[in-house]
N, C-alpha and C positions, 0 to 999 in steps of 0.2 A: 560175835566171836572173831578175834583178832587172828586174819590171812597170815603167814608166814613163811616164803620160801627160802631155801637155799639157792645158790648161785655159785656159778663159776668165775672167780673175780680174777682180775688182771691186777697181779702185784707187783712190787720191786722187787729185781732179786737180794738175797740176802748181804750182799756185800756193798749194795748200793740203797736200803733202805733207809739208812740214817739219813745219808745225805740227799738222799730225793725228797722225804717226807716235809711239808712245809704247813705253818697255818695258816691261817683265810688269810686273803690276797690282802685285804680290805685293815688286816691288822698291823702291818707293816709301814712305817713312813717311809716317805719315798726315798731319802738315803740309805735304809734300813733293803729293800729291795735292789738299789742299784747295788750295793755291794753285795749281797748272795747271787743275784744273777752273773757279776763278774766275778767271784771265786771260786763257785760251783755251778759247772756245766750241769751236773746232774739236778736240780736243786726241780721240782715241780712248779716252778715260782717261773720259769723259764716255758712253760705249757702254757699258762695261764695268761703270761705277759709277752707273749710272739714278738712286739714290734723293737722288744730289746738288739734284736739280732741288726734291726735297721736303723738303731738310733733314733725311734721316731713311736711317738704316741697313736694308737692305733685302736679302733673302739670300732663298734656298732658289729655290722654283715662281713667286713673286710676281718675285725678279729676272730672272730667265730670262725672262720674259715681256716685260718694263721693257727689259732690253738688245735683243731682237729692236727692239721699236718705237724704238727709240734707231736704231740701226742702220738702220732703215727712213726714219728721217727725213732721216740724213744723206745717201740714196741720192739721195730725193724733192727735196732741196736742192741738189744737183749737186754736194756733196762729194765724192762718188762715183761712179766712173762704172765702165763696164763694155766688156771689148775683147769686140772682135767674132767675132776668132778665137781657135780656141785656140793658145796659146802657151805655151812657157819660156820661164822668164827668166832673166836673169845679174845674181845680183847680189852686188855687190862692198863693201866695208866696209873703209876703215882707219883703224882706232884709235888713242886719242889715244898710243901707246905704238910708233906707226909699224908696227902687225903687220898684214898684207892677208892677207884671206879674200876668195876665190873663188868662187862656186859656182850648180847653179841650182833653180830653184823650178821646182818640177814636182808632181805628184799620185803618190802610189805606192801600192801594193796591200796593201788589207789580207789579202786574199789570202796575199801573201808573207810577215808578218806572221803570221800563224798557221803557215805551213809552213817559220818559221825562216829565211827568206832573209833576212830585215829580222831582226838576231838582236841580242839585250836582253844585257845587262851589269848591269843593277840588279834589283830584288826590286820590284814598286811594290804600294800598299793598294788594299783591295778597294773600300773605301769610296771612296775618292778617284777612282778607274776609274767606279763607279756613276754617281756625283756629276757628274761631268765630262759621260760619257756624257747623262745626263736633259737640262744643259744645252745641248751640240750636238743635239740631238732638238727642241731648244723651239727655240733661236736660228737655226738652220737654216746653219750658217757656222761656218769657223774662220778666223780671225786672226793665228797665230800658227803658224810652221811647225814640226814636228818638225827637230832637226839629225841628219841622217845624215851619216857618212861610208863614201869607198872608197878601193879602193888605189888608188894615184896611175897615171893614165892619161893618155898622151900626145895620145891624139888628142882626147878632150876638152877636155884643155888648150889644143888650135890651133885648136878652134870657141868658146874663148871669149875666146882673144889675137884670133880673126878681127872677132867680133863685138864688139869692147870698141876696136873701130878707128872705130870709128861713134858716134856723138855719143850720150851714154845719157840716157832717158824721163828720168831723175830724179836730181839731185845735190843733195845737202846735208847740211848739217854739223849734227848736235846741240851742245846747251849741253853735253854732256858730251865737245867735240870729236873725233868721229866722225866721217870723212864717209860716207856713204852713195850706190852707184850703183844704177840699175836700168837694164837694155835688155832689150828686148820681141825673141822673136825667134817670128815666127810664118812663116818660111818652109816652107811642107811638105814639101823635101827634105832640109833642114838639121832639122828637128822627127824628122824617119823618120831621118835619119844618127843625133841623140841617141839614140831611143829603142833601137837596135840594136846600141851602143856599149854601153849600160846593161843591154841582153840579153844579154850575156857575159859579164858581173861576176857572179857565182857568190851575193857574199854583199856585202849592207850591212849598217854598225852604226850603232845610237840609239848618239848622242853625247849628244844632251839631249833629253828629251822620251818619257820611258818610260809616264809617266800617259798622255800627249794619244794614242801608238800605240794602247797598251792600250782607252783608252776611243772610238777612234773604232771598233777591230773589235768590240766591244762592239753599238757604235750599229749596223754596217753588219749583225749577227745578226740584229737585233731588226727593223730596215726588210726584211731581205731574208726573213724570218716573216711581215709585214704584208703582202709585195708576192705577187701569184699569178703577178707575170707578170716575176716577177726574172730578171735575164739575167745578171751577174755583169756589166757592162758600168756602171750609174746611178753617177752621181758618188757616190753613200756607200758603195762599195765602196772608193772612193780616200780617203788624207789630206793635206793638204798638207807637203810636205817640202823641205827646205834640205838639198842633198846638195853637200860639200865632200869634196876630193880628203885623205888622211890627213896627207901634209905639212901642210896648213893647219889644222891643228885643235891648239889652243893649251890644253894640261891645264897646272891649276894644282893643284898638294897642299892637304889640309886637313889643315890641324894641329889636337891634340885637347887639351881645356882641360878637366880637370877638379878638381870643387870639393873636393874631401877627398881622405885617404889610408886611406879605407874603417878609421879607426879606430887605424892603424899610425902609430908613430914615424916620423922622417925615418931614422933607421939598420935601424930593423925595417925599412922597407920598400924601402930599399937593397942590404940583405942580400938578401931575396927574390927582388930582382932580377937578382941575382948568380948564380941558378942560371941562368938563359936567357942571360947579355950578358956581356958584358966591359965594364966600364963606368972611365971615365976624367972625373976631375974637370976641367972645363975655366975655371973661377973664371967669372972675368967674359967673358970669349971667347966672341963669337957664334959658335957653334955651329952649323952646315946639314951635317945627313948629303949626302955627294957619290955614294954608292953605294947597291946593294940593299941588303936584311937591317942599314944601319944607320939610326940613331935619335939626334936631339936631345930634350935632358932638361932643359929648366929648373925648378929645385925650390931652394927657398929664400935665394933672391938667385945662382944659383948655378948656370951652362951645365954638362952632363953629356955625353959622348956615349954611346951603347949600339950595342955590335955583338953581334949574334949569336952563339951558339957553335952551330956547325954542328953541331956532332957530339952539343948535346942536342934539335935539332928536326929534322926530318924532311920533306921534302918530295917529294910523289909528283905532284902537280900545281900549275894555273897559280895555283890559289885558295892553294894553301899558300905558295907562294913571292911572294904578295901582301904589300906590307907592310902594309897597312891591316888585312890579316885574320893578320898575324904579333903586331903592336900586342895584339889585340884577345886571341887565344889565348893569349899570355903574361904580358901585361899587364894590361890594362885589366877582362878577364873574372875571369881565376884568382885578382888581387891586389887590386885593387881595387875589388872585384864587381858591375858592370856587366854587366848581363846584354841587356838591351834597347839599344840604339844609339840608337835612334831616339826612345823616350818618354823613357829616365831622363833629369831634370833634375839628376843629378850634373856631365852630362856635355856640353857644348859644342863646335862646333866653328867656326875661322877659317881663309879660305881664303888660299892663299900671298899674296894679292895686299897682303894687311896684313903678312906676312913676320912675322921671334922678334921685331921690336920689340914688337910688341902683344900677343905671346906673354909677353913679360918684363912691360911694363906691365901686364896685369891681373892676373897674377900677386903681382907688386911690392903690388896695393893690394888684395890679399888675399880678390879675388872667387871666386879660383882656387887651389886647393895645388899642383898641377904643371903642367905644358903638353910636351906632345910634339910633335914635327917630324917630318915625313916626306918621302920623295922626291914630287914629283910623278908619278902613274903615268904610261908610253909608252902609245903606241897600240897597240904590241906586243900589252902584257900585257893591254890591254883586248882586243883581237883576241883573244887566248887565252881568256882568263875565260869570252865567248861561245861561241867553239868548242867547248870542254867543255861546255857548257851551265852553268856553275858563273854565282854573281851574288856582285858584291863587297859587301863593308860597306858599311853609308849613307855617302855623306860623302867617297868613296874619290874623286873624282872635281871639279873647277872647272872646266868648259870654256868655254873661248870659240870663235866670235863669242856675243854675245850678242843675239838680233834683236829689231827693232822690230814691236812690234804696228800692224797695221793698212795696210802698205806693199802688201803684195797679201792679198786674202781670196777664200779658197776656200768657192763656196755650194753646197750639196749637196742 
């Protein structure tokens, strides 16, 4: 049974939440940040990246230290401010592409977390968990919520059409036209209805956010070591989460770009592929697999499709019947010899939202020797993946919403 509390979260106030709210640090090019940091003081991007103020790149224990005081400042300036009760909140996103996300902001257990109710889909680094962890220890907050989702429920659906009738804490539209709502619900009959609704959901899955899980149970080990007088109850037992119903969660495919053909002619390496696919020239024809176990193939000015021959692979589970990890076992490993996903710099990947145009174009100018397509995974098969305990390929995965940093902060 899925943990759920309310919390008292540190927001922007209303006049300065357009322009604080920002998205992961990580999604910006670096000209893309030096101009929000020089136009907007307020901008959360300005928290995150402290060493702006000195002209100077700044990383590891010395940053960590630089963003707490950043952060401290914007409190001490009333950029921030802090509710009185605890609450969930609802909040809603429709993108410039007209798709509406639902969902609320609430604290959940790491607890659950460790005993697989909050159940992972990806593989995350040890390093990167560490890392992360040492900085929530120093910075004392997070900013940024994990995306869970569940299966779609009715009756939370009618506590948030209830509450979405009332005027919402926060509306606004990003430069990347988005708009953004937020409503505050801190009723404590209607907080006790969520939390009880969410205690009969058996199991949530990370949509996005497999590092920020991983490293907050990390953190909440290490304080609940320090503390003598730990009760399983201190806010660092909890992380903050974005739990949206499954219908709303928008996967996009990552198509795979790589640089050579591990050495092989265009016809040796066509033959090869000839044991695993049935392959069909499709000349200039854009090309999008519409089903499982098939594959788009652009290779030398030249759409391809690849289906499968069932009857030389084998599948006894969800991971085999993956196509990202079908790619990888037939293709990309045995043929092309990629072995690592994630370090080789043979091998790149673009997500559906660029679609085979940009698949063909870098191809075309010769960054790239082939590019593959694939379906976008269901929720389904990511629901499966978990359930087995099995983790997909890097990469398997595009989700939306994608959240703004800094709209509600969880302090711990």
């Amino acid at each position: 049974m899925a943990k759920i509390i309310p919390f008292k979260a540190v927001r922007p106030t209303r006049d300065k939440v357009s322009l604080l709210a920002a998205r992961s640090y990580e999604s910006y090019t670096a000209l893309q940040v030096e101009s929000r940091l020089r136009d907007n003081p307020f901008s959360f991007l300005h928290i995150v990246n402290p060493g702006f103020r000195y002209h100077k790149e700044i990383s590891g224990e010395e940053r960590y230290g630089l963003v707490k005081n950043r952060y401290l400042e914007f409190k001490e300036d009333g950029i921030f401010m802090q509710d009185e009760k605890p609450s969930f909140y609802i909040y809603k996103i429709v993108n410039r592409d007209g798709l509406v996300f639902n969902g609320f902001v609430g604290a959940t257990s790491v607890q659950d977390y460790e005993n697989n109710i909050i159940k992972k889909h990806e593989d995350t680094l040890e390093y990167r968990e560490v890392a992360f962890k040492e900085y929530l220890k120093t910075v004392g907050f997070n900013a940024e919520a994990v995306l869970l989702t569940y299966p779609n429920n009715q009756e939370l659906t009618d506590i948030k059409k209830l509450v979405m009738q009332n005027r919402p804490e926060y509306e606004f539209t990003t430069t990347y036209r988005d708009t953004h709502y937020l409503w505050n619900v801190d009723d404590e009959e209607l907080l006790k209805k969520i939390q009880e609704i969410f205690e009969k959901i058996p199991s949530l899955y990370i949509a996005d956010g497999h590092h920020r899980s991983a490293s907050s149970y990390l953190l909440a080990k290490d304080l609940k070591e320090e503390n003598p007088h730990h009760t399983g109850e201190e806010p660092y037992n909890f992380f903050m989460s974005y739990l949206i119903p499954e219908s709303d969660l928008k996967i996009y495919e990552f198509n795979r770009l790589v640089k050579d053909l591990n050495g092989l002619t265009k016809q040796e390496f066509l033959i090869k592929l000839d044991e695993y696919f049935r392959i069909e020239n499709r000349g200039m024809e854009y090309y999008k697999p519409s089903q499982v176990n098939h594959f788009s193939m652009y290779l030398d000015g030249e759409f391809y499709s690849l289906h499968l021959r069932k009857s030389k692979y084998k599948i006894t589970n969800a991971l085999d019947a993956l196509d990202t990890h079908i790619l990888y076992v037939t293709i990309l490993n045995p043929i092309l010899g990629i072995e690592d996903l994630r370090k080789d710099k043979r091998i790149e990947y673009s997500h559906g939202k660029k679609d085979l145009a940009y698949v063909k174009t870098v191809v075309d100018s010769g960054e790239f020797a082939v590019g593959f397509g694939v379906l976008p995974v269901t929720t389904e098969e990511m629901r499966k993946i978990a359930d087995e305990g099995f983790k997909m390929p890097p990469k398997s995965t595009y989700i939306e919403p994608k959240l703004r940093s800094g709209v509600t902060v969880y302090e711990f």
